[in-house]
C-alpha positions in Angstrom: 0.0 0.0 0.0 1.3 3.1 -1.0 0.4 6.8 0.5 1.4 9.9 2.5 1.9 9.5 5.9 0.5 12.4 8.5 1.4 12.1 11.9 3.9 9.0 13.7 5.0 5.7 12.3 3.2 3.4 14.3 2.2 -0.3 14.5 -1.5 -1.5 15.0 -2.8 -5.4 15.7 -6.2 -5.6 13.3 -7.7 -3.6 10.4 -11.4 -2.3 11.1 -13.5 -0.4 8.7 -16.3 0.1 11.2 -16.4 2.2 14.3 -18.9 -0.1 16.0 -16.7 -2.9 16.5 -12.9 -0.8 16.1 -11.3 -2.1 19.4 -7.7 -0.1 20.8 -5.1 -0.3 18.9 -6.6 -1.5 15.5 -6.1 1.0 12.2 -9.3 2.4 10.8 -9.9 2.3 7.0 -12.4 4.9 5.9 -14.1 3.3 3.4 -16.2 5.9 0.4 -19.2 4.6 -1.3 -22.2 6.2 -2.8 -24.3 6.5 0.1 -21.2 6.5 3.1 -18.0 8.2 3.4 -16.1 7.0 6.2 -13.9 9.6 6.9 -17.4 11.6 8.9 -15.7 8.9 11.6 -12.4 9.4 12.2 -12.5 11.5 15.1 -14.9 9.1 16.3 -12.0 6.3 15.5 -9.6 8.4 17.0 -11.7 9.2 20.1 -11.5 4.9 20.7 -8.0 4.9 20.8 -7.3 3.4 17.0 -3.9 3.5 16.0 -4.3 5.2 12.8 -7.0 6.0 9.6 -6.3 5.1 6.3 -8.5 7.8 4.4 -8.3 9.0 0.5 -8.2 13.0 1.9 -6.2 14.8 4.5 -8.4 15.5 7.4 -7.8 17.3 10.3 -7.9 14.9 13.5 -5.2 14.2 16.4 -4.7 10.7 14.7 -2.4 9.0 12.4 -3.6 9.1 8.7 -2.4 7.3 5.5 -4.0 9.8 2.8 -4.3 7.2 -0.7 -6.4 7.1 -3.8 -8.9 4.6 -2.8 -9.2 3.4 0.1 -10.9 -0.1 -0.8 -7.9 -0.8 -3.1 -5.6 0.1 -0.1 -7.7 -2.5 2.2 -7.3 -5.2 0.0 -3.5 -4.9 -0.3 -3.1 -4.6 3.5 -5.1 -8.1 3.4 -3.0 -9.9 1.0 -0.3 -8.6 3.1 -1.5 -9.3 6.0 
């Protein structure tokens, strides 16, 4: 996965792209779609203590962010990587 990195290098222990079940620790991916754009919960991810937000815009938020094109694309390559 390749993007810009805003904020510390850091390490996280699981990949969430929901706030309901994001636990500590875990790095959010701010999925887009037609009718959702995920980066309305960032703060909210970053308010549960995740260790970072993939998004596909910079955003203002006291988190780590890994701005890319798409961030589907982005969660699939962190899953084969995985």
């Amino acid at each position: 996965m390749s993007g810009s990195l805003r904020g510390e290098n850091g390490s996280f222990r699981g990949v969430s792209t929901d706030t309901r079940s994001l636990r500590p620790g875990e790095l959010f991916v701010a999925l887009q779609g037609p009718n959702f754009d995920g980066t309305a919960f960032v703060q909210q991810a970053a308010d549960l203590q995740a260790a970072g937000a993939v998004v596909c815009q910079e955003i203002n938020v006291d988190l780590a962010t890994i701005i890319v094109d798409d961030t589907l694309r982005a969660l699939g390559e962190l899953g084969a990587g995985w």
